[in-house]
N, CA and C atoms as an extended XYZ file, in Angstrom:
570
Properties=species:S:1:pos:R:3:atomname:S:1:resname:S:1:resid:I:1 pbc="F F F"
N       -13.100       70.840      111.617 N   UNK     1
C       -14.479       70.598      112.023 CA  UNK     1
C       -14.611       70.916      113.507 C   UNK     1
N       -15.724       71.885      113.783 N   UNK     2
C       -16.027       71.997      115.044 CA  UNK     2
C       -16.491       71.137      116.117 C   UNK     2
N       -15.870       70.064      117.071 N   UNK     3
C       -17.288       68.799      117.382 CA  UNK     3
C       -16.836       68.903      118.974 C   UNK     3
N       -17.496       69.183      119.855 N   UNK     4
C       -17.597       68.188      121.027 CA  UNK     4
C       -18.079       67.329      121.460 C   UNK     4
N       -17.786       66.744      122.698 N   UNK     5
C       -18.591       65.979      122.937 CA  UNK     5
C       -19.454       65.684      122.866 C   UNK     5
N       -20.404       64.724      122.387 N   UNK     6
C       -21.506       63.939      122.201 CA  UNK     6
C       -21.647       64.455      120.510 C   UNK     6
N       -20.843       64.755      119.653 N   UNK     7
C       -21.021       64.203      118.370 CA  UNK     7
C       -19.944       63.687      118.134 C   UNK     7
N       -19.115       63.136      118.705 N   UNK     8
C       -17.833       62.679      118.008 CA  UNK     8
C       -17.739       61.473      117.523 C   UNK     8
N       -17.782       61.594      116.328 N   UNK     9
C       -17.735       60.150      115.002 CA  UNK     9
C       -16.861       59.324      115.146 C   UNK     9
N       -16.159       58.939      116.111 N   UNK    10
C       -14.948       58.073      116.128 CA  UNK    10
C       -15.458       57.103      117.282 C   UNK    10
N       -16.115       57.391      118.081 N   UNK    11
C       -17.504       56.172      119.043 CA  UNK    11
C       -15.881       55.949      120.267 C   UNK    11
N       -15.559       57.024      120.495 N   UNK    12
C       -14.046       56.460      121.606 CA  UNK    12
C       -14.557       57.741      123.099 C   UNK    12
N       -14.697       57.485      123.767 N   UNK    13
C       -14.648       58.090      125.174 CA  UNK    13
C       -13.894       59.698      124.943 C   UNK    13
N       -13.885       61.012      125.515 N   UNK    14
C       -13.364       61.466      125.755 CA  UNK    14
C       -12.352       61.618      126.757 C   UNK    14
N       -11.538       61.847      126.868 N   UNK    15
C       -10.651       62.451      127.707 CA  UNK    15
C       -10.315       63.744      127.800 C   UNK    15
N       -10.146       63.928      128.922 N   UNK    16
C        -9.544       65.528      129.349 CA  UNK    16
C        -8.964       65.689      130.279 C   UNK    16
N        -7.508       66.317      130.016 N   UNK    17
C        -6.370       66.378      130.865 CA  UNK    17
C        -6.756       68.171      131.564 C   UNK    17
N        -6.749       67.590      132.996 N   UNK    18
C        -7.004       68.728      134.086 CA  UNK    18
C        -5.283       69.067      134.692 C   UNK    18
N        -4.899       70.124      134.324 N   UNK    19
C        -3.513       70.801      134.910 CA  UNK    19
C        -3.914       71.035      136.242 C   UNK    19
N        -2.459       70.286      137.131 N   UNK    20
C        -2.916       70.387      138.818 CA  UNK    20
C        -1.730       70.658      139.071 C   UNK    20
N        -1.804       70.975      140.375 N   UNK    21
C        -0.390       71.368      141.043 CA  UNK    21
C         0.284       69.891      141.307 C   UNK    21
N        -0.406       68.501      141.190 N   UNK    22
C         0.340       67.712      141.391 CA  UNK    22
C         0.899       66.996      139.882 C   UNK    22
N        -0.232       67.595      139.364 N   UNK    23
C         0.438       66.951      138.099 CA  UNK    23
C        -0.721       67.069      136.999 C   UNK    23
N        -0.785       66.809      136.106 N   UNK    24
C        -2.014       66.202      134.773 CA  UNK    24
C        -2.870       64.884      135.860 C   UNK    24
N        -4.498       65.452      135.477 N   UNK    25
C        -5.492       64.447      136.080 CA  UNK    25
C        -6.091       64.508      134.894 C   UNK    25
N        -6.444       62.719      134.538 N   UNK    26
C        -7.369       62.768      133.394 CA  UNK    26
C        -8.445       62.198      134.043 C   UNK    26
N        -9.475       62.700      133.097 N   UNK    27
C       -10.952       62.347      133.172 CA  UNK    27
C       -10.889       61.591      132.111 C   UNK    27
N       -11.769       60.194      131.832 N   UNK    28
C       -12.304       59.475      130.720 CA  UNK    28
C       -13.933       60.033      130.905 C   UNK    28
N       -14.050       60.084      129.650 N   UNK    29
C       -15.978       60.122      130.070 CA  UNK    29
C       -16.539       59.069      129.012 C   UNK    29
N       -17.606       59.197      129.533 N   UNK    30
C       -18.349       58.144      128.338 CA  UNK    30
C       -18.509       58.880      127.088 C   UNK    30
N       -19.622       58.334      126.278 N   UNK    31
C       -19.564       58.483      124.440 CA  UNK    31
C       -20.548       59.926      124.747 C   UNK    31
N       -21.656       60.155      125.617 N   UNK    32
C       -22.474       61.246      125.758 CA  UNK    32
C       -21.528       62.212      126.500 C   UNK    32
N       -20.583       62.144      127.211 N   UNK    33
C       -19.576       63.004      127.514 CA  UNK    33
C       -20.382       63.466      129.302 C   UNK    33
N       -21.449       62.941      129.312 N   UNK    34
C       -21.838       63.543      130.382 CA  UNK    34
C       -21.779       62.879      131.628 C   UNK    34
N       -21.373       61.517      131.947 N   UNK    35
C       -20.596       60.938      132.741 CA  UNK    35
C       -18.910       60.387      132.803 C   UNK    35
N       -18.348       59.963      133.992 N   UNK    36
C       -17.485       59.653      134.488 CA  UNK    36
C       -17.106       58.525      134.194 C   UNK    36
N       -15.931       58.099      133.503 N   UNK    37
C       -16.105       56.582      133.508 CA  UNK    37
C       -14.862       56.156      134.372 C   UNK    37
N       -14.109       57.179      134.372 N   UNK    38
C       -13.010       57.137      135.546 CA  UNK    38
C       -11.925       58.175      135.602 C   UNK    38
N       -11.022       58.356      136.448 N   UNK    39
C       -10.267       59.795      136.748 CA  UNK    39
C        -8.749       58.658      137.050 C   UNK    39
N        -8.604       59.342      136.358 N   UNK    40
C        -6.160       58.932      136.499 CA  UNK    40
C        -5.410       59.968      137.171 C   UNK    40
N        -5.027       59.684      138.075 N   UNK    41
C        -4.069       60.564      138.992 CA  UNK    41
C        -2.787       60.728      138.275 C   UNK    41
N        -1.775       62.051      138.604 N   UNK    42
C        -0.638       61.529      138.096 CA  UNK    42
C         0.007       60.761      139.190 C   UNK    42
N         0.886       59.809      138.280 N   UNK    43
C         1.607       58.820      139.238 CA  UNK    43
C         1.153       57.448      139.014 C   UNK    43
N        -0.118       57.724      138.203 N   UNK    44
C        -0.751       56.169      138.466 CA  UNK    44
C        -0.454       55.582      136.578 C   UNK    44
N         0.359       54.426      136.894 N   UNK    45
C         1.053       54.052      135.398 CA  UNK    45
C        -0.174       53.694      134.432 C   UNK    45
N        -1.523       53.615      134.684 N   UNK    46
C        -2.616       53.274      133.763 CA  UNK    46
C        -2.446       54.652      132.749 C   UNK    46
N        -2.398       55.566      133.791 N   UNK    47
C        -2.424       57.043      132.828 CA  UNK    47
C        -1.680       57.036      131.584 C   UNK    47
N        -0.008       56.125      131.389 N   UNK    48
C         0.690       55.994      130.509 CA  UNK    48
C        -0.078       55.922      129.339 C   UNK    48
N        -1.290       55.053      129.432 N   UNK    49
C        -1.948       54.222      128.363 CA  UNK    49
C        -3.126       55.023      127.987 C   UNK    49
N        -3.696       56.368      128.433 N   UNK    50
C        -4.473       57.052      127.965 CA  UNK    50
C        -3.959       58.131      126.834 C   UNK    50
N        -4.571       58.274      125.886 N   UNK    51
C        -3.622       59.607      124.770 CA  UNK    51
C        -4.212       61.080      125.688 C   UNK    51
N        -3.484       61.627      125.615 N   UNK    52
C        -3.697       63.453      126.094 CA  UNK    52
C        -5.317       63.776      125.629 C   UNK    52
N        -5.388       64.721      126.096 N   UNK    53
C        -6.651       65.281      125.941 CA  UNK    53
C        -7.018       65.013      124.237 C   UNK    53
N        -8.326       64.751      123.853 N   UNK    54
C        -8.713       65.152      122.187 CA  UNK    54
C       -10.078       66.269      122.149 C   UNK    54
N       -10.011       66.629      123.219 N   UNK    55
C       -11.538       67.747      122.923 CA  UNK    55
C       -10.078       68.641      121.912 C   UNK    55
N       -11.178       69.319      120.976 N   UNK    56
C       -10.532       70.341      120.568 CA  UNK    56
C        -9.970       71.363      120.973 C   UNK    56
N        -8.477       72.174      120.836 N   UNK    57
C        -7.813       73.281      121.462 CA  UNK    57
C        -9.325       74.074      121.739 C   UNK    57
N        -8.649       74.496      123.105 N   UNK    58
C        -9.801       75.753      123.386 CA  UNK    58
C       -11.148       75.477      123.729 C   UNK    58
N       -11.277       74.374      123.301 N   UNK    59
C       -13.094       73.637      123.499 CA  UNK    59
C       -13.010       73.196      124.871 C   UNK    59
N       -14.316       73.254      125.737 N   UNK    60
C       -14.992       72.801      126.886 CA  UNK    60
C       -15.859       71.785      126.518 C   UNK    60
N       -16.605       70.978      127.752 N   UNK    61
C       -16.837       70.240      127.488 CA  UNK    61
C       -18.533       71.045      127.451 C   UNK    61
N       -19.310       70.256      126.709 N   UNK    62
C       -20.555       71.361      126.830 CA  UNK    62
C       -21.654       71.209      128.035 C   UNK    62
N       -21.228       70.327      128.546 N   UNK    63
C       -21.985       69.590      129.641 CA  UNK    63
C       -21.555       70.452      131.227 C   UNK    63
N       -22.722       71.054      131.610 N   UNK    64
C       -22.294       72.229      133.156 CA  UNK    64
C       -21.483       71.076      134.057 C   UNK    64
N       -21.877       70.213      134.441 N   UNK    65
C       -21.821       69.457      135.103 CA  UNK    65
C       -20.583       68.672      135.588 C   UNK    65
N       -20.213       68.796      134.652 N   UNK    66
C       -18.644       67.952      133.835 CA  UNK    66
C       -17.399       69.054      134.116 C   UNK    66
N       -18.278       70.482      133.066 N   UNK    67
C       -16.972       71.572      133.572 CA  UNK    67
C       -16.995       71.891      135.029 C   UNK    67
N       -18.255       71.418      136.028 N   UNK    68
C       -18.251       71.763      137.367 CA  UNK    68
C       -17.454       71.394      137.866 C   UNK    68
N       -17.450       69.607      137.601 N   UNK    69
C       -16.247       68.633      137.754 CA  UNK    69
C       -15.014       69.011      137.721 C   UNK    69
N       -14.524       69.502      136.847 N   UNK    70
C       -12.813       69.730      136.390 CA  UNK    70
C       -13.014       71.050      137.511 C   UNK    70
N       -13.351       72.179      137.744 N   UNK    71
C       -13.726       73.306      138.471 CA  UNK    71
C       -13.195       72.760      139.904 C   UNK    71
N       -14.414       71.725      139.825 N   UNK    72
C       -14.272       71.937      141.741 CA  UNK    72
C       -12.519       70.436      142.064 C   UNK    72
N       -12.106       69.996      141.252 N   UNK    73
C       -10.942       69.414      141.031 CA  UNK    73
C        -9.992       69.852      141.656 C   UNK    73
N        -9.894       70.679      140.719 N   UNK    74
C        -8.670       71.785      140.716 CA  UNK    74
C        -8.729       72.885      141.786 C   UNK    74
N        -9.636       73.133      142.170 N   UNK    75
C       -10.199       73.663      143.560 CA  UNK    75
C        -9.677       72.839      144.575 C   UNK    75
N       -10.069       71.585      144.656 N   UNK    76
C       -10.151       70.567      145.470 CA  UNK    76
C        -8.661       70.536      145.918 C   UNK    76
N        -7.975       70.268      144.873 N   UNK    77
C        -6.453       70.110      144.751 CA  UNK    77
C        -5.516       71.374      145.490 C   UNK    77
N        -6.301       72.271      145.308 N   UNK    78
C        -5.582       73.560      145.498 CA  UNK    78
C        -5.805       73.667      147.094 C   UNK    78
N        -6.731       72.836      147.761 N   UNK    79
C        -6.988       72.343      149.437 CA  UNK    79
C        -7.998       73.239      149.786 C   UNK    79
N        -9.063       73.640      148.909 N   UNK    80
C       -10.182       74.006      149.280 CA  UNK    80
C       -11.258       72.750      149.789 C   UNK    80
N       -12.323       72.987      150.471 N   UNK    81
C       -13.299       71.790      150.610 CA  UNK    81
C       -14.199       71.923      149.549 C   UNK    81
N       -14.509       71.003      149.066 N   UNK    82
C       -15.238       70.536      147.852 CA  UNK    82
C       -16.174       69.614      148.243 C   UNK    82
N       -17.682       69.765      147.877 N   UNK    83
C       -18.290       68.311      147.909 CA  UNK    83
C       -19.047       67.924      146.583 C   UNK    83
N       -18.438       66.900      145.967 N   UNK    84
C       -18.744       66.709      144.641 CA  UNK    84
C       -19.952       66.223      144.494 C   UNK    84
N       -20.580       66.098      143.039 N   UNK    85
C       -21.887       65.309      142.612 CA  UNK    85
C       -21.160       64.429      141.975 C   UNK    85
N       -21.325       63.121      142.871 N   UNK    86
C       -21.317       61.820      142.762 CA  UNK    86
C       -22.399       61.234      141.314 C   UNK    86
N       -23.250       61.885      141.069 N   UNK    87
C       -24.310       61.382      140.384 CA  UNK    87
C       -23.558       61.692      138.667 C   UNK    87
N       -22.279       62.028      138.697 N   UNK    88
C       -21.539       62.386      137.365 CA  UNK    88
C       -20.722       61.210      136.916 C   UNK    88
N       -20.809       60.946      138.537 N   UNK    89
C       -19.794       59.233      138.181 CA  UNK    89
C       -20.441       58.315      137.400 C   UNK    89
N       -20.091       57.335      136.728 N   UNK    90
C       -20.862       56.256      135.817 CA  UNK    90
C       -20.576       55.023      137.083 C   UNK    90
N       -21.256       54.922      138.285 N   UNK    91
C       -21.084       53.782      139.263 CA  UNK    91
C       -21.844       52.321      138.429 C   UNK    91
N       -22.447       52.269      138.050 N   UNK    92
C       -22.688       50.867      137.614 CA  UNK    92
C       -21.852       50.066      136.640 C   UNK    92
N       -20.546       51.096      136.390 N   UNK    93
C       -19.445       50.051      136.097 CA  UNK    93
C       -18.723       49.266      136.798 C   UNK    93
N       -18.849       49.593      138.281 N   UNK    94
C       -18.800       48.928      139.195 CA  UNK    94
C       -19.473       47.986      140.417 C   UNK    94
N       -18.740       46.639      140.920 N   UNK    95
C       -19.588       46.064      141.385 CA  UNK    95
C       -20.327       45.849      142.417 C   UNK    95
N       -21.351       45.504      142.681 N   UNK    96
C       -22.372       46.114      143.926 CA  UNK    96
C       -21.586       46.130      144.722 C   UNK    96
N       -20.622       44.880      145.713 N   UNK    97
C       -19.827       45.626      146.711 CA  UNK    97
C       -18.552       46.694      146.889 C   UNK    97
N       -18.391       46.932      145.541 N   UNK    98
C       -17.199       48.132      145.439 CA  UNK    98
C       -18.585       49.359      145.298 C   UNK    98
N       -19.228       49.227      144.557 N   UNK    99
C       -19.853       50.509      144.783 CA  UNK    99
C       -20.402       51.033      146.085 C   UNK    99
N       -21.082       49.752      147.075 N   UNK   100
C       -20.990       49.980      148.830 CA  UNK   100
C       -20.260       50.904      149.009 C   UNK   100
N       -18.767       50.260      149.077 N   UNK   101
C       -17.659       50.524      149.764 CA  UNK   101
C       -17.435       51.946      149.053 C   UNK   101
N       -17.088       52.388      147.709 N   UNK   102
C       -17.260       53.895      147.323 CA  UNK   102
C       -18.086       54.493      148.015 C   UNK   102
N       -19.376       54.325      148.434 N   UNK   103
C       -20.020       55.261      148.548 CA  UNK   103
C       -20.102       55.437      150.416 C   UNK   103
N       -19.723       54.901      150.921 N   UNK   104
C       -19.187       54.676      152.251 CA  UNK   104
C       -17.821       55.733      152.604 C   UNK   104
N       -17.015       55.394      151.061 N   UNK   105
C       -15.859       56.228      151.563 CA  UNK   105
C       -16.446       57.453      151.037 C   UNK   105
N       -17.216       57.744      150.172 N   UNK   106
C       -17.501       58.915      150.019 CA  UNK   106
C       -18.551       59.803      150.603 C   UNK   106
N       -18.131       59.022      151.931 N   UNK   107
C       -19.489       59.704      153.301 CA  UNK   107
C       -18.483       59.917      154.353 C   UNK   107
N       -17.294       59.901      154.064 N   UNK   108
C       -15.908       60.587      154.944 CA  UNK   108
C       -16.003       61.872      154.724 C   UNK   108
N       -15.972       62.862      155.839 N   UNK   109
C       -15.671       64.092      155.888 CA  UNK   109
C       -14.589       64.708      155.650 C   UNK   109
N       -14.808       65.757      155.427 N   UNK   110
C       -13.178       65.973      154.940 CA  UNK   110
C       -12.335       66.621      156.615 C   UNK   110
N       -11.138       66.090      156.519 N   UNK   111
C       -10.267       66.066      158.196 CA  UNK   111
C       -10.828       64.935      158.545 C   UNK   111
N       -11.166       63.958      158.465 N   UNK   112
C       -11.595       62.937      159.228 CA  UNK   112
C       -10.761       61.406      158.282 C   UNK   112
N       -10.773       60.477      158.877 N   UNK   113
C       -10.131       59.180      158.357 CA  UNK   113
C       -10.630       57.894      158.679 C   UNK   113
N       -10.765       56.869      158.120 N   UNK   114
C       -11.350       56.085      158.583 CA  UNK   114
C       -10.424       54.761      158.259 C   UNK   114
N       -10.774       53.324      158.895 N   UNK   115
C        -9.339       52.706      158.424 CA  UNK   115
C       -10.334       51.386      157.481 C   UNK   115
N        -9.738       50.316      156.698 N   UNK   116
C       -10.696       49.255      156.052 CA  UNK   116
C       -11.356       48.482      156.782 C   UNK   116
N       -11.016       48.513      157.735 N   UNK   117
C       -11.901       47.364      158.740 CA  UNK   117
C       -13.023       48.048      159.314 C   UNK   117
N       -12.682       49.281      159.709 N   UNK   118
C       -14.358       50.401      160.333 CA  UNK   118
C       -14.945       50.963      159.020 C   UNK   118
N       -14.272       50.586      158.045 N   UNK   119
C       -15.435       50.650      156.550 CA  UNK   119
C       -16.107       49.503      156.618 C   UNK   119
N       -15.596       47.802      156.977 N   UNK   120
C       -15.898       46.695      156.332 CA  UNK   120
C       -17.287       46.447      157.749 C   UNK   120
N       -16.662       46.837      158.838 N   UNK   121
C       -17.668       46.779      160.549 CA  UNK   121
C       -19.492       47.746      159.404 C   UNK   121
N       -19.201       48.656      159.151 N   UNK   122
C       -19.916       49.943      158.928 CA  UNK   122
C       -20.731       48.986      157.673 C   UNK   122
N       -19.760       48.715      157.177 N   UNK   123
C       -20.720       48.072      155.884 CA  UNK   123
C       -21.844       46.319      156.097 C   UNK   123
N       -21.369       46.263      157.412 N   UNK   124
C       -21.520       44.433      157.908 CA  UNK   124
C       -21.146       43.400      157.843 C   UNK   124
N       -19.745       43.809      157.077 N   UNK   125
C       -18.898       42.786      156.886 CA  UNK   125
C       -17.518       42.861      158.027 C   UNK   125
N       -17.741       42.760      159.080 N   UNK   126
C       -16.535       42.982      160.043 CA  UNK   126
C       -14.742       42.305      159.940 C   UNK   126
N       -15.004       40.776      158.793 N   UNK   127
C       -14.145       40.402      158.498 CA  UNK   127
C       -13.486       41.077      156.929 C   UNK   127
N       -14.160       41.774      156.301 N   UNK   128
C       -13.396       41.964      154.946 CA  UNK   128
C       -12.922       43.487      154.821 C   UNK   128
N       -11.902       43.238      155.376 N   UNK   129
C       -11.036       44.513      155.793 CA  UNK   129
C       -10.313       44.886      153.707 C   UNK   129
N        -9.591       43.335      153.669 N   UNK   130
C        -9.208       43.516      152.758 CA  UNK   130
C        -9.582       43.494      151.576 C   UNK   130
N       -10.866       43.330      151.997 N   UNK   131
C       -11.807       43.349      150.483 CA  UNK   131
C       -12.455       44.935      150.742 C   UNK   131
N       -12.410       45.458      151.325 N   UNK   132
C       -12.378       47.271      151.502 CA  UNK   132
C       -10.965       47.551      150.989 C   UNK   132
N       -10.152       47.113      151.396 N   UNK   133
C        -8.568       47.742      150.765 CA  UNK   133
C        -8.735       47.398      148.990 C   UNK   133
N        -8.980       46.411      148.848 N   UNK   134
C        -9.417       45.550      147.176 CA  UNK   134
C       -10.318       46.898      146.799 C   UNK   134
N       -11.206       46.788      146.963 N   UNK   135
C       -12.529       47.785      146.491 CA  UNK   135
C       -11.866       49.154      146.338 C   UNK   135
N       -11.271       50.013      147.227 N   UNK   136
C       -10.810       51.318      147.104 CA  UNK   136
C        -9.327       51.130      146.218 C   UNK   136
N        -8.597       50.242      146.530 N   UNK   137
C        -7.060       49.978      145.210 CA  UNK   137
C        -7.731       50.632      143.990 C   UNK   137
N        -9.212       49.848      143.209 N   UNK   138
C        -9.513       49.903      142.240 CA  UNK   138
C        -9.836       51.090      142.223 C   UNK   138
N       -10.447       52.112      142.880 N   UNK   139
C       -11.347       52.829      143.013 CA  UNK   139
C       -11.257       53.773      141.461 C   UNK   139
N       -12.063       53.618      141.004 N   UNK   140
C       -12.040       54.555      139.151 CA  UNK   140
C       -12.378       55.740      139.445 C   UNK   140
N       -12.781       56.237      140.794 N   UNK   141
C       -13.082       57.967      140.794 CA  UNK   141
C       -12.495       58.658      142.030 C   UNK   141
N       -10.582       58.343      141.785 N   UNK   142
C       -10.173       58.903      143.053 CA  UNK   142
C       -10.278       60.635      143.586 C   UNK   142
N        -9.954       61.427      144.403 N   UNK   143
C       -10.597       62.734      144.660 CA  UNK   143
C       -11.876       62.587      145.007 C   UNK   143
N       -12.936       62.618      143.904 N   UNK   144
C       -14.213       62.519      143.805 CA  UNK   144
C       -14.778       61.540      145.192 C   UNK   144
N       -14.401       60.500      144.583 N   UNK   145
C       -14.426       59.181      146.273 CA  UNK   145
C       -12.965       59.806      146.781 C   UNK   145
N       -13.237       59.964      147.975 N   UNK   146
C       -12.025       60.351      148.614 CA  UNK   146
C       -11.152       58.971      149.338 C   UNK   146
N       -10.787       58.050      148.258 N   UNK   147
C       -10.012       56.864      149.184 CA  UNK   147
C        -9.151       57.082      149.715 C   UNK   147
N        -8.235       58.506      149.533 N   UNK   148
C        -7.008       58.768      150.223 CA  UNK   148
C        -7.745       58.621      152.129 C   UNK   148
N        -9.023       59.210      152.127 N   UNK   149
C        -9.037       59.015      154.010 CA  UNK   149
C        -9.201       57.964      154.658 C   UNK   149
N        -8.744       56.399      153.692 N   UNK   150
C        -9.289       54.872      154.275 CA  UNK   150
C        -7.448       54.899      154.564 C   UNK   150
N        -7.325       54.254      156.190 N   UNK   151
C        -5.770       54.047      156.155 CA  UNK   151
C        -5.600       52.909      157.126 C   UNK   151
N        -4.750       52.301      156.621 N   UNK   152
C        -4.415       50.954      157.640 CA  UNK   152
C        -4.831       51.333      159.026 C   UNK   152
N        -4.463       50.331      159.834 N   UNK   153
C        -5.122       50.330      161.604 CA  UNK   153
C        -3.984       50.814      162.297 C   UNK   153
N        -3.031       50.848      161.800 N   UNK   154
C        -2.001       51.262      162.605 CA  UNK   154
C        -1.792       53.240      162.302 C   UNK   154
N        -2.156       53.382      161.165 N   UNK   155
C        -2.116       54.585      160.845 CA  UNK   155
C        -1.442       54.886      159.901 C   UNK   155
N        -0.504       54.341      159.025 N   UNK   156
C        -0.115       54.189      157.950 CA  UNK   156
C        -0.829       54.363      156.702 C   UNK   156
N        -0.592       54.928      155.664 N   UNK   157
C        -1.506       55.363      154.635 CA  UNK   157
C        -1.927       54.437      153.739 C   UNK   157
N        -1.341       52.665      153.914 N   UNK   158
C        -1.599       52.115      152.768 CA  UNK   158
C        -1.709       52.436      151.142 C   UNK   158
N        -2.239       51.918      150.708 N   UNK   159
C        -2.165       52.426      148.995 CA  UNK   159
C        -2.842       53.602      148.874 C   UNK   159
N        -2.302       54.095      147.076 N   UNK   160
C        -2.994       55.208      146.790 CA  UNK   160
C        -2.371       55.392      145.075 C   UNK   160
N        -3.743       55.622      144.376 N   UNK   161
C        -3.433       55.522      142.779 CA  UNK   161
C        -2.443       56.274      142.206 C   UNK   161
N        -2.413       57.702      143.066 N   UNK   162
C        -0.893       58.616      143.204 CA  UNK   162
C         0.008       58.574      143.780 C   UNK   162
N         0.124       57.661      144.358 N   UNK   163
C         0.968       57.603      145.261 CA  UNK   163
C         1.289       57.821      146.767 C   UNK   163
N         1.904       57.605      147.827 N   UNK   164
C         1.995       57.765      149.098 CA  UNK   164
C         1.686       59.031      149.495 C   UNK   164
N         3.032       59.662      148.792 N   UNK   165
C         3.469       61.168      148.627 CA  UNK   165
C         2.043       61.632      148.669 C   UNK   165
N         1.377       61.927      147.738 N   UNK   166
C         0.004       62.048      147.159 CA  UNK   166
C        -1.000       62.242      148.119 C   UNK   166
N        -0.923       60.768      148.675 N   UNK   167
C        -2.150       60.679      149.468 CA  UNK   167
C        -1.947       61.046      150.747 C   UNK   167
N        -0.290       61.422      151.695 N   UNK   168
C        -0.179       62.473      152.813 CA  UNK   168
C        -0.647       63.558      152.923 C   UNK   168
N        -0.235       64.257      151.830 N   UNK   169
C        -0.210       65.699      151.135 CA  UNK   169
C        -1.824       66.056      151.166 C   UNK   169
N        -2.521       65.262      150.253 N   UNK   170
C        -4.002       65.346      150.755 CA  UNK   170
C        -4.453       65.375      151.961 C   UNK   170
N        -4.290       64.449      152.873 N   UNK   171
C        -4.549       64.049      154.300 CA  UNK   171
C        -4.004       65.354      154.587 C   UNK   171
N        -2.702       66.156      154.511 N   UNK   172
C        -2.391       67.227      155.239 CA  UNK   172
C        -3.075       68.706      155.226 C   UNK   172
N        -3.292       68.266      153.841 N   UNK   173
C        -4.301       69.723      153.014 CA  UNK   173
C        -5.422       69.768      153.960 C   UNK   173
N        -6.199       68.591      154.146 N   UNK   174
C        -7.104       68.458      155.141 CA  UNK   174
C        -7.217       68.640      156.698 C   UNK   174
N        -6.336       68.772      156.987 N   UNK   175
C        -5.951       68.478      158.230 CA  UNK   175
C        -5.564       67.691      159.514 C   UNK   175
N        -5.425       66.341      158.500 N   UNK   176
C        -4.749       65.239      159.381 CA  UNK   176
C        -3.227       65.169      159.614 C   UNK   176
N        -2.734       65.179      160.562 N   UNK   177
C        -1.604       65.197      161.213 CA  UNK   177
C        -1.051       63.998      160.781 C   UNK   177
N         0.547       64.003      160.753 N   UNK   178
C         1.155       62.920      160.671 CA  UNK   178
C         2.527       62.808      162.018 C   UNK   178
N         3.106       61.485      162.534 N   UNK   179
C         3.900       61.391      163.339 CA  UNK   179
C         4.920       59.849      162.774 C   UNK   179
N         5.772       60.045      162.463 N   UNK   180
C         6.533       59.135      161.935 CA  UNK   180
C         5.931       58.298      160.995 C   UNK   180
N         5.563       58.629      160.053 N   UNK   181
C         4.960       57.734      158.884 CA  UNK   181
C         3.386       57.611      159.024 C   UNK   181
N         2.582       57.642      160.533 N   UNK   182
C         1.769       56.955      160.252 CA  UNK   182
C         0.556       58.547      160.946 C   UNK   182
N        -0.338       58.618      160.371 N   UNK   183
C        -1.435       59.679      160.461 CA  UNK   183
C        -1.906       59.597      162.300 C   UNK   183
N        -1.973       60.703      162.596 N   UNK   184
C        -2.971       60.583      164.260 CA  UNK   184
C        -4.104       60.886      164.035 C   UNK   184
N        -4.407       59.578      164.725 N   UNK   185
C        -5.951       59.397      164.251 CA  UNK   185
C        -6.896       59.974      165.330 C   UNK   185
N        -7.229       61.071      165.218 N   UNK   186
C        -7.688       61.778      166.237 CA  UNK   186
C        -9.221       62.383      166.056 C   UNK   186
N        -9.551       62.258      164.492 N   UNK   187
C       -10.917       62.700      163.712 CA  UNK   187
C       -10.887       60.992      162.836 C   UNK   187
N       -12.019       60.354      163.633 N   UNK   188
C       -11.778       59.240      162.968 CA  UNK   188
C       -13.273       59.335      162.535 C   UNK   188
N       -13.704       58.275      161.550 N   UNK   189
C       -15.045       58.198      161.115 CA  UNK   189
C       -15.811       56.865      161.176 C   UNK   189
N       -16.953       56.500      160.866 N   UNK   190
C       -17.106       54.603      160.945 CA  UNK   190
C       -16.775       54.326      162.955 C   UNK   190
């Protein structure tokens, strides 16, 4: 049977595994296929628990928007600048102050960095540094929200759903410098 997205009789999310130079990135989408319900890095052990792609061999997704998505990804990855449509993400699965804080980090330029506390100052909360670190940990649309450019105060990369490795490598693609572990913060943002 021929089916993509948005007829599929089984009422389960799609997935679709995007081949990257760092590894398999999955997309979940919703039941209409035409939003985001979240993106898995490799590295990040949730991914264990997703099954491989089920669009059919050879099938796209039929939605422009979506294949723009996987497009400018893999672009993205490859250390081109990309600026995504946010409006693909499904944000109201998230909660009003994580969605703030997403959309804050996703007003970082690319080469530029910002750390959780000049997110939490920026947002009006000057004390919840770590409720900016909380908010981006979770973050369900990494790349897309670029949480890799939020980094401790000292310059250190703090977390990242791929990993450390991951989130240098990005920072470097971009053009942030590193000096013994911790990024020079020299293009800062917030």
């Amino acid at each position: 049977m021929d089916r993509s997205i948005g007829d599929r009789p089984d009422a389960m999310p799609a997935v679709i595994e995007i081949a990257t130079r760092f590894g398999p990135v999955r997309l979940i989408l919703s039941l209409s296929g035409s939003k985001v319900q979240r993106i898995l890095l490799p590295g990040d052990p949730r991914a264990d628990a997703v099954p491989n792609a089920d669009l059919p061999s050879g099938k796209e997704p039929r939605d422009n928007g979506i294949r723009a998505l996987i497009a400018g990804i893999q672009s993205f990855l490859r250390g081109n600048d990309v600026r995504f449509d946010i409006d693909l993400l499904d944000l109201d699965r998230c909660p009003p102050f994580q969605r703030r804080v997403l959309l804050a980090e996703y007003g970082i330029p690319r080469g530029y960095v910002s750390t959780y506390g000049r997110i939490a100052r920026h947002l009006g909360n000057p004390g919840a540094a770590r409720a900016v670190g909380n908010a981006l940990a979770g973050n369900p649309f990494p790349l897309v929200i670029p949480c890799h450019r939020a980094l401790r105060t000292d310059g250190r990369p703090g977390g990242f759903q791929g990993g450390l490795a991951m989130k240098q490598r990005l920072l470097e693609m971009e053009g942030v410098r590193f000096r013994d572990g911790r990024a020079i913060m020299d293009r800062m943002w917030y």
